[in-house]
C-alpha positions as CSV (number, residue, x, y, z in Angstrom):
1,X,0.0,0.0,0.0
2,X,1.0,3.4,-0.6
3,X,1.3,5.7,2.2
4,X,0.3,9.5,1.8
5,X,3.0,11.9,3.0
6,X,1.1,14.6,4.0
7,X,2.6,15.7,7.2
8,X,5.4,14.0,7.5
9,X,9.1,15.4,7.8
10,X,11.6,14.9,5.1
11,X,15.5,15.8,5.7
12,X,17.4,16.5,2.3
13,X,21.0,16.7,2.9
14,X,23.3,18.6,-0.3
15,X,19.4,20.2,-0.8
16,X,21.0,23.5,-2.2
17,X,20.7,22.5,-6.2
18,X,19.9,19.4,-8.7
19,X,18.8,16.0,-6.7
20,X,18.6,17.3,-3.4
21,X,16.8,20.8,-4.5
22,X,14.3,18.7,-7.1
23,X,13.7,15.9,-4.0
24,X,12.8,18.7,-1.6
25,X,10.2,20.0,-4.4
26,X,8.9,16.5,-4.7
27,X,8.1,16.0,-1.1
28,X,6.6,19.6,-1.0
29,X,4.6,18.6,-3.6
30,X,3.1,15.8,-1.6
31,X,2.1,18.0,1.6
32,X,4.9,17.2,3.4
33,X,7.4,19.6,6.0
34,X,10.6,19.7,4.5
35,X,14.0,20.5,6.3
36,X,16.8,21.5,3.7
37,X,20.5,21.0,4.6
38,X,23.6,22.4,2.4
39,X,26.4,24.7,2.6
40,X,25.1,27.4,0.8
41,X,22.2,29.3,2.9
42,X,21.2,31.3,0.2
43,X,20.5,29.0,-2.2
44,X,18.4,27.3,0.6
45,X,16.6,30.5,1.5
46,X,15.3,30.7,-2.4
47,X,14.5,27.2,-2.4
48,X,12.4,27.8,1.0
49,X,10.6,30.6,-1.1
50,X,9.8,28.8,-3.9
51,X,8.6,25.9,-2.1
52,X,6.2,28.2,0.4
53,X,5.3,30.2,-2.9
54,X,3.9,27.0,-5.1
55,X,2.9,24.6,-2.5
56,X,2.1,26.5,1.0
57,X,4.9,24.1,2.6
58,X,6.4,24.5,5.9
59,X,10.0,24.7,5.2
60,X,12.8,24.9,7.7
61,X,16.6,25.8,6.1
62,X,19.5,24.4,8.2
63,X,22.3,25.5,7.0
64,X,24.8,22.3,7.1
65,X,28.1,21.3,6.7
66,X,27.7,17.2,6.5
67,X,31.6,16.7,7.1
68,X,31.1,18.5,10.3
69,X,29.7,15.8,13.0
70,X,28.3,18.2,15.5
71,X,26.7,20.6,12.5
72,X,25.0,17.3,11.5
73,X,24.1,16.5,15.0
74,X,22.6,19.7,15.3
75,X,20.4,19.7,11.9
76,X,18.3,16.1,12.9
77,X,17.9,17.9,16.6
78,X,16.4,20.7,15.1
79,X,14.5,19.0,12.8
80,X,13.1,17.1,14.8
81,X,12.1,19.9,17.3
82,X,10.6,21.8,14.7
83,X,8.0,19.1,13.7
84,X,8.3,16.7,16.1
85,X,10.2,13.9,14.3
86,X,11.3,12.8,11.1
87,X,10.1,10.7,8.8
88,X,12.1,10.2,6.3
89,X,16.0,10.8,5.9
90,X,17.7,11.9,2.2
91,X,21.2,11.2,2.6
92,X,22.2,12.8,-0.9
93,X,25.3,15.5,0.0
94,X,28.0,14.4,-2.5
95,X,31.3,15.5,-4.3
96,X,33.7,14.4,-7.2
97,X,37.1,16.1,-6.6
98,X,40.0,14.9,-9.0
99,X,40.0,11.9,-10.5
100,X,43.4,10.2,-11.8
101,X,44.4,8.2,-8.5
102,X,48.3,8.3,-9.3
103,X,47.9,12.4,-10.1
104,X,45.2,13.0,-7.1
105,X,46.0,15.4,-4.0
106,X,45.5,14.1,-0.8
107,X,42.9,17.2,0.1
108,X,41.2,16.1,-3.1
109,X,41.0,12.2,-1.8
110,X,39.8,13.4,1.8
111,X,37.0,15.8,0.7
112,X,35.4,12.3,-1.2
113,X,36.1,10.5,1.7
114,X,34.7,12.9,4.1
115,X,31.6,14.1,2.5
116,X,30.6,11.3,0.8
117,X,31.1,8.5,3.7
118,X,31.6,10.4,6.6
119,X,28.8,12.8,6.1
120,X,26.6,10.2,5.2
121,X,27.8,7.9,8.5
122,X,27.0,11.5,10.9
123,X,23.5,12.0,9.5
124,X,22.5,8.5,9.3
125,X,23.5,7.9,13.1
126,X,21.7,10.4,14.1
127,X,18.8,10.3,12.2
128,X,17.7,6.3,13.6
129,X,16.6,7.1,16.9
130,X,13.7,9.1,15.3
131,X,13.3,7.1,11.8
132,X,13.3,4.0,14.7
133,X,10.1,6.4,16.4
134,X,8.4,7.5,13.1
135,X,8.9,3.6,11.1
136,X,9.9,5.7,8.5
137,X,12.8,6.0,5.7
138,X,16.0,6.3,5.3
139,X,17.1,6.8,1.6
140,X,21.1,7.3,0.6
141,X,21.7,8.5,-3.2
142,X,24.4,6.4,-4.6
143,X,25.2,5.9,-8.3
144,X,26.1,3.8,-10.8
145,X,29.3,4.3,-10.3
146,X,28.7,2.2,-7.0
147,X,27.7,-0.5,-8.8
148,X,30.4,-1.3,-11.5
149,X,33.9,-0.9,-11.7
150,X,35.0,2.4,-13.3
151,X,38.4,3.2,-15.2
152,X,38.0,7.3,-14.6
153,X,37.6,8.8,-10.4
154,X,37.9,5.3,-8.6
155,X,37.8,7.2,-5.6
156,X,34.5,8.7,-6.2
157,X,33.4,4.9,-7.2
158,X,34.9,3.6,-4.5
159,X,32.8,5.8,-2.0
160,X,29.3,5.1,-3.9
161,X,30.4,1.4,-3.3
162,X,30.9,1.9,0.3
163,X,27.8,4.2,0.5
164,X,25.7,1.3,-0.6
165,X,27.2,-1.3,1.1
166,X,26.9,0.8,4.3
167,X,23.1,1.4,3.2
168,X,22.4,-2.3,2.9
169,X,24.2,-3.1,6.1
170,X,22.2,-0.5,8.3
171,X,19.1,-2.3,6.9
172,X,20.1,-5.7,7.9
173,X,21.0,-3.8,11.2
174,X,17.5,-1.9,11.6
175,X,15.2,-3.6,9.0
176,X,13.0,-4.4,11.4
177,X,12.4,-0.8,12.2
178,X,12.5,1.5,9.7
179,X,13.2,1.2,5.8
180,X,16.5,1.7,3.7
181,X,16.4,2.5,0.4
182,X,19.7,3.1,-2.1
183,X,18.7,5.2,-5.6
184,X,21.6,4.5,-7.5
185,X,21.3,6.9,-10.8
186,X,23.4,7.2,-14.0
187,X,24.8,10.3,-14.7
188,X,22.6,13.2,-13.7
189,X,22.0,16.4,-15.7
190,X,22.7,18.7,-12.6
191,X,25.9,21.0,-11.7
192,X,27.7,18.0,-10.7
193,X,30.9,17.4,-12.7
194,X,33.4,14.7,-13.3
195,X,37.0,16.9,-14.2
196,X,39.7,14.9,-14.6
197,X,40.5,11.8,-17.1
198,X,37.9,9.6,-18.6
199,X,34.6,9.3,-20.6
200,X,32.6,11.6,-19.0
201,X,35.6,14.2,-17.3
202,X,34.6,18.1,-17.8
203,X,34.8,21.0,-15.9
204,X,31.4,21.6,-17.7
205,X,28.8,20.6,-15.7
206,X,26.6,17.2,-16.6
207,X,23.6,20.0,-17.2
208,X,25.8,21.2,-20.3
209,X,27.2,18.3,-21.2
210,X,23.8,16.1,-21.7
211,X,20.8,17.6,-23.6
212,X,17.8,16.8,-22.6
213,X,16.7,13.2,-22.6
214,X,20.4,12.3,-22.9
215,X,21.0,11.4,-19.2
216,X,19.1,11.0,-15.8
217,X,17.0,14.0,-14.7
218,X,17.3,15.3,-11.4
219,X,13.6,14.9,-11.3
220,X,13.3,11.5,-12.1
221,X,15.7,10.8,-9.0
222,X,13.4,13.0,-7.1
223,X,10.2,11.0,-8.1
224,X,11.9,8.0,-7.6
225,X,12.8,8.9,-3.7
226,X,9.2,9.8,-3.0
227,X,7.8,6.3,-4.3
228,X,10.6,4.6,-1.7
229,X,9.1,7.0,0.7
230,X,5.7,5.8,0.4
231,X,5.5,2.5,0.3
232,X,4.3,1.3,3.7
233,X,4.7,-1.8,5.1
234,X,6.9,-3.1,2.0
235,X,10.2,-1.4,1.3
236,X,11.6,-0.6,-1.6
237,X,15.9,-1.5,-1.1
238,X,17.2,-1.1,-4.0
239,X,16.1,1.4,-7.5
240,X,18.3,2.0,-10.4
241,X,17.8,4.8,-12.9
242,X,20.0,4.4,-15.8
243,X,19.6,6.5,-19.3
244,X,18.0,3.6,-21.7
245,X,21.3,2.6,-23.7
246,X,23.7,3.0,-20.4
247,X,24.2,-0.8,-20.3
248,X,24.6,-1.3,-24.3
249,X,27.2,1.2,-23.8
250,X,28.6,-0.4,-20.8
251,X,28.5,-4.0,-22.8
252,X,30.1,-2.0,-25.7
């Protein structure tokens, strides 16, 4: 059965542009409070306008640093505070930095590392006690890239693996509780960008480098979070969104 979420409490980590921006419009869109976590507070100030202006939504910005335990600590409290408890949990902050492993800086490594795991491992820890509460869902964005090996950024690769083996493992953990759900996407037209050496490397964003129809939309993603989100008692644990020919290409 399909749950409505209409009053619930969604938390959308990297929520500032592309997947986490679009997945905070979706859950507006289906009447529900939306917290909104990123770096950049302005960006999450518009968002909070738009999403008041088009659906009448209660939105609360927290402005977030995911690397930062205590910041992260600090965003579920107030969450939580604000509508008493959460619901669902979007664990989608995320960066590509460098690429070539032989050529890559050690800052470059440790900013993957650190936002993509790390920030990931602070929000998901704190979110359970509540998601435990609410039986709700815990959702991680991870990618294709997680899912086959990749001759260009094995760093980045290597932390979607890890974010969906850690995703897969809390649910063994908690299943009984609450719901985990990995949305692993193909490339996404959004600002994210790959620059170093390989197929897809640019310091063009994917939004310049795909046309239309050419690639994932952030929307799609978006869409595809919400169904995890309402489905009630089964659980969706796994949803891949892949561009039509991506495993031709792959096979190729």
């Amino acid at each position: 059965m399909s749950q409505s979420l209409d009053g619930k409490t969604a938390v959308v980590t990297g929520a500032s542009s592309g997947i986490g921006a679009a997945t905070a419009e979706a859950f507006a869109r289906n009447g529900a409070n939306v917290v909104v976590a990123a770096r950049r507070e302005e960006r999450l100030e518009a968002l909070r306008t738009d999403l008041e202006t088009a659906y009448d939504a209660a939105v609360e910005v927290v402005p977030t640093d995911v690397t930062d335990e205590d910041a992260v600590d600090a965003l579920v409290d107030a969450a939580a505070e604000r509508f008493g408890g959460i619901d669902v949990l979007v664990n989608n902050a995320g960066v590509a930095a460098g690429s070539d492993v032989e050529a890559m800086a050690t800052e470059e490594y440790r900013t993957m590392m650190t936002v993509n795991c790390d920030g990931m491992f602070f929000a998901t820890r704190a979110a359970i006690p509540y998601l435990r509460e609410s039986e709700g869902t815990l959702v991680f964005i991870g990618s294709f890239a997680g899912q086959y090996p990749r001759p260009f950024n094995p760093v980045y690769a290597a932390s979607k693996w890890w974010t969906r083996g850690f995703a897969k493992s809390v649910s063994a953990q908690v299943g009984d509780d609450f719901a985990v759900t990995t949305i692993n996407p193909a490339a996404v037209r959004t600002e994210f960008a790959v620059d170093g050496a390989g197929e897809f490397s640019s310091p063009e964003p994917f939004k310049e480098q795909f046309a239309p129809g050419e690639a994932v939309e952030p929307e799609e993603v978006a869409d595809a979070v919400v169904f995890a989100a309402k489905q009630s008692p089964s659980m969706v644990s796994e949803l891949d969104l892949y561009d039509r020919d991506k495993l031709t290409l792959l096979d190729g």
